[in-house]
C-alpha positions as CSV (number, residue, x, y, z in Angstrom):
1,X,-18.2,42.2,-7.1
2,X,-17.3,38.8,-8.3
3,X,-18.4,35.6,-6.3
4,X,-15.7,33.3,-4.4
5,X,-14.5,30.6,-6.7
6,X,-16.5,27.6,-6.2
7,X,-14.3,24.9,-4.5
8,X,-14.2,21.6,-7.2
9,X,-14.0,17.8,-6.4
10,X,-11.2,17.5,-8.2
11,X,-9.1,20.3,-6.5
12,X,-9.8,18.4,-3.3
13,X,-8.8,14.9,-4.9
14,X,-5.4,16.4,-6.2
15,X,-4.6,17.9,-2.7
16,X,-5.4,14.4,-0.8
17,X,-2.9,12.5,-3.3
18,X,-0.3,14.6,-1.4
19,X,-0.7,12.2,1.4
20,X,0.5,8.5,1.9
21,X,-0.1,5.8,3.5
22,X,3.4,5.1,5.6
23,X,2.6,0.6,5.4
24,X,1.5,0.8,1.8
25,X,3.4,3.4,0.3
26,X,0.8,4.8,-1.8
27,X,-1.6,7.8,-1.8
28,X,-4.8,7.5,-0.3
29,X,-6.7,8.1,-3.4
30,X,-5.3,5.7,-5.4
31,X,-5.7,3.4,-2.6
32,X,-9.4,4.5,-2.3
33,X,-9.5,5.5,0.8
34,X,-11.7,8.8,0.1
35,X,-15.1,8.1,0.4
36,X,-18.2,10.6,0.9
37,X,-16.7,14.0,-0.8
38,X,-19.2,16.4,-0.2
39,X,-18.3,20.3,-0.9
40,X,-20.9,22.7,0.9
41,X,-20.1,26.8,-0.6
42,X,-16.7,26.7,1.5
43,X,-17.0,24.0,3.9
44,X,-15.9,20.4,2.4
45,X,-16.1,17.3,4.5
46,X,-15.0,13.5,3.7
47,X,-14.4,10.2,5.1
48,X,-11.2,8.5,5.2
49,X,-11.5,4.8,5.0
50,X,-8.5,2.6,6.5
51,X,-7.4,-1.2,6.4
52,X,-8.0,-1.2,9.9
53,X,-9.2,0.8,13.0
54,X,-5.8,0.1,14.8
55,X,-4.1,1.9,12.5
56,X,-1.2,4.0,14.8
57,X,-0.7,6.7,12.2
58,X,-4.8,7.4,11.6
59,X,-4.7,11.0,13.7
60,X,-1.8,11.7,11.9
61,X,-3.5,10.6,8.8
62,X,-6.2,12.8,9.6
63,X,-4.3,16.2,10.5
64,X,-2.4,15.6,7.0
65,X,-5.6,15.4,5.2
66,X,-7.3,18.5,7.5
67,X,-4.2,21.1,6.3
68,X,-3.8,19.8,2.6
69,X,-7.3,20.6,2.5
70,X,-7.9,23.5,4.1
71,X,-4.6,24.9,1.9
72,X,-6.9,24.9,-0.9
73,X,-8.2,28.7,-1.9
74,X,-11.5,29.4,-0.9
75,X,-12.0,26.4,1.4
76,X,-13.1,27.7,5.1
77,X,-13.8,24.5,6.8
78,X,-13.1,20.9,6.4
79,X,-14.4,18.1,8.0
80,X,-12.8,14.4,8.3
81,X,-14.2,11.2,9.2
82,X,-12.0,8.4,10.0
83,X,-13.0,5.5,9.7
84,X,-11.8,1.0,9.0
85,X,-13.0,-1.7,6.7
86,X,-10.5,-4.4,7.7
87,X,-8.9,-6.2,4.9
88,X,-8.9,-9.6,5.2
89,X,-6.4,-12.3,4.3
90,X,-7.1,-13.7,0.8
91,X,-6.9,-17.5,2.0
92,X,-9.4,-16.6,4.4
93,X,-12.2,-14.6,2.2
94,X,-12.6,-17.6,-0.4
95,X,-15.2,-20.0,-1.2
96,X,-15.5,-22.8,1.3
97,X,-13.6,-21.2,3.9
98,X,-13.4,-22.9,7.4
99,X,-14.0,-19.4,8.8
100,X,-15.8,-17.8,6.7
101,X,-16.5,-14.8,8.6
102,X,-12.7,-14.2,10.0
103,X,-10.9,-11.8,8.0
104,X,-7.4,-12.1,10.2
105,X,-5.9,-15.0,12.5
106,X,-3.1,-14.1,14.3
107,X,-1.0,-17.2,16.4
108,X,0.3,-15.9,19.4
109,X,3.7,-18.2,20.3
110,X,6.8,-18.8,22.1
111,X,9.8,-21.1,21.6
112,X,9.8,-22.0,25.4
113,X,7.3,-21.7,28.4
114,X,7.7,-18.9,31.2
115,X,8.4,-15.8,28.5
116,X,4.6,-14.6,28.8
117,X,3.2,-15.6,25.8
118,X,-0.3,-16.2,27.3
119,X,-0.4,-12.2,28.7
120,X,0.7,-10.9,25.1
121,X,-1.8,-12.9,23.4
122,X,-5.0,-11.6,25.5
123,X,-3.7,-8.0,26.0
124,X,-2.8,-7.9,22.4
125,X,-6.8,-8.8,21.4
126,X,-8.0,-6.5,24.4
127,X,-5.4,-3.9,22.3
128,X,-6.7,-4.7,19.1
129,X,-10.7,-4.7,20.7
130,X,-10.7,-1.1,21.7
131,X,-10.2,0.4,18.7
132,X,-13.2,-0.9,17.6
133,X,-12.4,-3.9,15.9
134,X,-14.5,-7.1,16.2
135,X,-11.9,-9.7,18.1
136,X,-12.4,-13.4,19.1
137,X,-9.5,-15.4,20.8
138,X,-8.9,-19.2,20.5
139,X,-6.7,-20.4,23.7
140,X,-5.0,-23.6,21.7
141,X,-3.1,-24.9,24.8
142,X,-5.0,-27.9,26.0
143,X,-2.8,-29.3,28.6
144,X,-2.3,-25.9,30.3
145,X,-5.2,-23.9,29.3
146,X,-4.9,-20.1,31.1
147,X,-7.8,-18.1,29.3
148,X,-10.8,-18.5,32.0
149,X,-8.7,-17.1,34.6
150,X,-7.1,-14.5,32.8
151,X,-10.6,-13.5,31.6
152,X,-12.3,-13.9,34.8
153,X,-14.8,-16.6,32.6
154,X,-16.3,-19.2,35.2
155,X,-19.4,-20.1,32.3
156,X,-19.5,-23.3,30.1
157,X,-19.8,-22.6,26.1
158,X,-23.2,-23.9,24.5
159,X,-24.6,-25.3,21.8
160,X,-26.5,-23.2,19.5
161,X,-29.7,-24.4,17.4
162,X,-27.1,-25.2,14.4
163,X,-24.9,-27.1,16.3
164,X,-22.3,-25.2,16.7
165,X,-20.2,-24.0,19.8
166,X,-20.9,-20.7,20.8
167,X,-18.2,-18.7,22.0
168,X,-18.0,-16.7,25.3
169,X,-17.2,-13.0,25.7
170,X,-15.1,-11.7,28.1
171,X,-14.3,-7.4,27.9
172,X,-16.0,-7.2,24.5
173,X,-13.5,-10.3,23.0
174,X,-15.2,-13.7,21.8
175,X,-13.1,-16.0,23.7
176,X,-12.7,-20.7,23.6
177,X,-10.6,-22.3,25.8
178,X,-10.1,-25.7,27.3
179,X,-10.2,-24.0,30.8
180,X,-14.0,-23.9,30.2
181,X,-14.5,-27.3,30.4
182,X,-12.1,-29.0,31.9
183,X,-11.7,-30.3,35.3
184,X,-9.4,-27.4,37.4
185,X,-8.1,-30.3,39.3
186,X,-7.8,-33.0,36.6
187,X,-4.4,-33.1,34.1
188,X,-5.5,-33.5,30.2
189,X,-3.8,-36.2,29.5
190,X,-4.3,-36.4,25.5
191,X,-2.5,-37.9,23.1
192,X,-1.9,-35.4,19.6
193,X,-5.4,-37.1,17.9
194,X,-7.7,-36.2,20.7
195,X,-6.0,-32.7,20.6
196,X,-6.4,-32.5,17.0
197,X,-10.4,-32.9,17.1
198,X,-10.8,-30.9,20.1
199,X,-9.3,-27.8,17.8
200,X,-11.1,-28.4,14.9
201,X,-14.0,-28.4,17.0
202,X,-13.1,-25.0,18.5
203,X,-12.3,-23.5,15.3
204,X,-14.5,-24.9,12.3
205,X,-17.3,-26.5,14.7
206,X,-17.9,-22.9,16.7
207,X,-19.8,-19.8,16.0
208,X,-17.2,-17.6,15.9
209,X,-19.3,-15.1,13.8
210,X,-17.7,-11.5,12.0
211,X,-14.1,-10.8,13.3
212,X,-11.5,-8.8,12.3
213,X,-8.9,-10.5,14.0
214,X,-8.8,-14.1,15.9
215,X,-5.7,-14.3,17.9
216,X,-4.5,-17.9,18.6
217,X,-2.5,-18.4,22.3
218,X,-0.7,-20.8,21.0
219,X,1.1,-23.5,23.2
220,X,5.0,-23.3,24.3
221,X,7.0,-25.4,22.0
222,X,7.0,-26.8,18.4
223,X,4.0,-29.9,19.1
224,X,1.1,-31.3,17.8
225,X,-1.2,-27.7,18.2
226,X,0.9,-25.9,16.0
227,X,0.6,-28.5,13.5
228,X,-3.4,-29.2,13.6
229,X,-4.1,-25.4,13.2
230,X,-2.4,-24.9,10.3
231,X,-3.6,-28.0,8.7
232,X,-6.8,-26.9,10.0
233,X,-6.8,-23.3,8.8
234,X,-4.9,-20.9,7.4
235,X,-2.6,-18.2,9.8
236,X,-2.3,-14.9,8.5
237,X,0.4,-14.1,10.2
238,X,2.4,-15.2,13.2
239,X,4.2,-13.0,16.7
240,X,6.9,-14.6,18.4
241,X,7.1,-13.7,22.3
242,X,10.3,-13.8,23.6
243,X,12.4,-12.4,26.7
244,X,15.8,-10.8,26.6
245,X,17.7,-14.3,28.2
246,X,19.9,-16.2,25.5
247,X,18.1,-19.0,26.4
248,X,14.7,-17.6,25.3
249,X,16.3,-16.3,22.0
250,X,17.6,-19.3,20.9
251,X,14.2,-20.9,21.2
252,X,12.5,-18.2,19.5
253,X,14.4,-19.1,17.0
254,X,13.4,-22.4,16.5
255,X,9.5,-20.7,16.6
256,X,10.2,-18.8,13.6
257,X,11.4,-22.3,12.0
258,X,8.8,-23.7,12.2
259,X,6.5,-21.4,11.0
260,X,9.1,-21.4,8.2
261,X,8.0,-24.8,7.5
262,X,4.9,-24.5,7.6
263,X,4.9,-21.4,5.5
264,X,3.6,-19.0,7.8
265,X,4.4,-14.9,7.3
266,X,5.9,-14.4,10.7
267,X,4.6,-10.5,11.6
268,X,7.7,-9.9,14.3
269,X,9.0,-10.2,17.7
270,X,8.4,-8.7,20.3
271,X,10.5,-8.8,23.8
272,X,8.5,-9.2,27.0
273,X,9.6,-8.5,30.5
274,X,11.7,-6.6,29.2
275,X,12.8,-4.0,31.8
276,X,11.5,-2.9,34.9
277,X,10.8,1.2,36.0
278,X,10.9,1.6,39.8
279,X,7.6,3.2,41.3
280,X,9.6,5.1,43.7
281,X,12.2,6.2,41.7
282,X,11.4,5.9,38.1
283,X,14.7,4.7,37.9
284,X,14.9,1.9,34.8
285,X,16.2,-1.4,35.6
286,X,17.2,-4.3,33.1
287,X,16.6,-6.9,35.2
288,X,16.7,-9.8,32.7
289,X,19.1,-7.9,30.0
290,X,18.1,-6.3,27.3
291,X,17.7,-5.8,24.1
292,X,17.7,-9.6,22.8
293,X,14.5,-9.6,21.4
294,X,15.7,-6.7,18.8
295,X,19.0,-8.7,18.0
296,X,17.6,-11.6,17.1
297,X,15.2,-10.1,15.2
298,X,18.2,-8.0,13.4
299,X,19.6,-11.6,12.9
300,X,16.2,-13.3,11.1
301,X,15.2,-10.5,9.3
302,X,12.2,-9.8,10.9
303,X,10.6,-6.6,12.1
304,X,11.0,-5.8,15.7
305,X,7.2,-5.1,17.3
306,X,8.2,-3.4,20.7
307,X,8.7,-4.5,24.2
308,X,6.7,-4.5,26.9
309,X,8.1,-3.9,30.5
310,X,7.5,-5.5,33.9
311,X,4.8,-4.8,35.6
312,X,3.1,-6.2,38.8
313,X,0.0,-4.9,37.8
314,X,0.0,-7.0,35.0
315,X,0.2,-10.5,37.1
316,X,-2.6,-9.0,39.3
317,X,-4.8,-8.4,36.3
318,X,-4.1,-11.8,34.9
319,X,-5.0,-13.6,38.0
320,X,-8.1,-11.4,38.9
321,X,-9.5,-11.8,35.0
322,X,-8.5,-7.9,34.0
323,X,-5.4,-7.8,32.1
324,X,-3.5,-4.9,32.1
325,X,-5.2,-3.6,29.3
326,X,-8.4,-3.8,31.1
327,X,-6.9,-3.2,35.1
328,X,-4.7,-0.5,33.9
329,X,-5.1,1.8,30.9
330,X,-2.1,4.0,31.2
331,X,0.5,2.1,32.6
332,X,3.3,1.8,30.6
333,X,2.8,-1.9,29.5
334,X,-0.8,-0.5,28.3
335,X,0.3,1.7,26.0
336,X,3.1,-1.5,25.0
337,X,0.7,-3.5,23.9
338,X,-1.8,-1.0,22.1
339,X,1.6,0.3,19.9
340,X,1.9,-3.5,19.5
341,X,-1.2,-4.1,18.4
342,X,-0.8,-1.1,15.8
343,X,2.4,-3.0,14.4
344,X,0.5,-6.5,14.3
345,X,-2.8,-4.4,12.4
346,X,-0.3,-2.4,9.7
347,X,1.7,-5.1,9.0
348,X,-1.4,-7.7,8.4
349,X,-2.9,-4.8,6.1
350,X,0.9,-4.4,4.3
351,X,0.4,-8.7,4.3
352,X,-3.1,-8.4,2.8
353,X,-2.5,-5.8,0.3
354,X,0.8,-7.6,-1.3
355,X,0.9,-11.2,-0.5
356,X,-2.3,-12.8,-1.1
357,X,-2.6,-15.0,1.5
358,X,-1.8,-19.0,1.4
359,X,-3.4,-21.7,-0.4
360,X,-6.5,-23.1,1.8
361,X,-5.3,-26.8,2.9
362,X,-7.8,-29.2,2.5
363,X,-9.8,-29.4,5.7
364,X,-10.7,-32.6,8.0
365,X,-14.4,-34.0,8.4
366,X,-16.3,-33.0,10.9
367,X,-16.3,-34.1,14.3
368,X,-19.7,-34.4,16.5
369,X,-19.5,-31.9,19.4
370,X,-20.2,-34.0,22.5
């Protein structure tokens, strides 16, 4: 009786190249995503190495590479590990780096005030957070700073032995903000200098440590914090928030201008707010309109990242420092923000693979942290 034919690395190689990568549009062996190819008599296990852990095809990824396998004569079992190196932006990873140990900032921003720009940014890090990545987030609006409440933060950062800030954590995400120490019942009244410094200080001066991602909540408008961080550092990529009002789309327009300008990839939109499901009669109600955000979007050219309903729950999270994210994890805005976060991670690892980054701008002096 002849022996079952012995099961080769190269049969399972060939069998794997039979399945893609939907962002990058390339096998995963030639991407070299196959790593620990072990073949035991019949039973053959592997790891399967992504651009990120928020990947929102990886299970499909995984069944794929389970039945090409286990197609192969002879093969019994198969066993697949999934697993994420992030890839980091290019003008992020070099020498002298402001952030050396960032791989991914994301700015988080908004034409106008009022669209819930603030909510998207923290639920989008909570989003990216549970999937494993390392997160930090960097609450850039000085004169109306929302990040301690949201996260339920009461502390004051400190000072390490090197000088450096050290951030807070608040559900597993590093978090900075104004709101930390500033006067609740004092206005900031700063002119664009003073915010300038106070940024630098929060992003070159502080301890952010290894991240994957650092999402920026940027301020409403086009002003002086957009300017300073990109002067400052270098965005990866940029999501505009929007709602479905005219209003609100026209000034979402004037976002992506100016990201334009400062030649910053703009990842998407994505529409908040943007309908409303009754809890007594699961009935869907468009309470603002709909469907803006994906126009204009249509219009620029840009991808459209999703939109996220209304949800009461998500205004009690905010105010009681648990986003919905956190409050809530299968509410319908939930699962909104963790498909979002999916878009923001694929299209950052399609950004990374192709673009290259930007140019590092030359970077300020150093200001003493008082």
């Amino acid at each position: 009786m002849f022996g079952k034919k012995k099961i080769s690395d190269q049969a399972v190689i060939e069998a794997l190249r039979a399945v893609q990568d939907p962002d990058l549009h390339k096998d995963i062996v030639s991407l070299g995503f196959i790593k620990d190819l072990k073949i035991d008599g019949a039973q053959v296990s592997f790891k399967v190495e992504l651009t990120t852990p928020a990947c929102p095809v990886k299970d499909r990824m995984k069944a794929e590479c389970e039945a090409k396998v286990r197609a192969i004569p002879g093969v019994e079992a198969v066993a697949v590990e999934m697993s994420a190196s992030t890839r980091g932006a290019a003008s992020l990873m070099g020498q002298g780096s402001a952030l050396p140990g960032v791989k991914n900032i994301i700015a988080v921003a908004s034409g106008k005030g009022g669209v819930g720009k603030s909510t998207t940014a923290i639920n989008l890090a909570l989003a990216l957070q549970e999937t494993g990545a390392a997160v930090g987030l960097l609450d850039a609006d000085v004169y109306g700073p929302s990040m301690a409440m949201m996260f339920g933060i009461k502390a004051m950062p400190q000072v390490n032995e090197e000088g450096r800030i050290v951030p807070l954590e608040g559900h597993g995400v590093k978090v900075l903000s104004m709101g930390f120490i500033a006067d609740d019942n004092k206005p900031v009244i700063w002119r664009g200098p003073m915010v300038h410094k106070l940024l630098q200080q929060f992003l070159r001066d502080a301890d952010w440590g290894e991240l994957d991602y650092l999402v920026i909540d940027l301020p409403p408008g086009t002003g002086d914090a957009q300017l300073s961080i990109s002067q400052i550092v270098p965005i990866t990529g940029a999501v505009i928030v929007t709602t479905p009002q005219d209003i609100s789309l026209l000034d979402a327009k004037k976002g992506l201008l100016t990201f334009t300008q400062l030649k910053v990839p703009v990842l998407g939109i994505v529409e908040n707010m943007s309908y409303f499901i009754c809890p007594n009669c699961s009935h869907r109600h468009e309470i603002f309109r709909h469907g803006g955000g994906r126009r204009v979007a249509e219009q620029l050219g840009l991808p459209f990242l999703g939109e996220v309903p209304i949800d009461p729950d998500v205004v009690i999270g905010g105010d009681q420092g648990k986003p919905i994210v956190v409050r809530n994890p299968d509410s319908p805005a939930t699962r909104a923000y963790r498909d979002l976060a999916g878009q923001v991670a694929a299209r950052l690892s399609v950004l990374n693979s192709t673009e290259g980054g930007f140019q590092q701008p030359i970077m300020p002096g150093p200001i003493q942290w008082r």
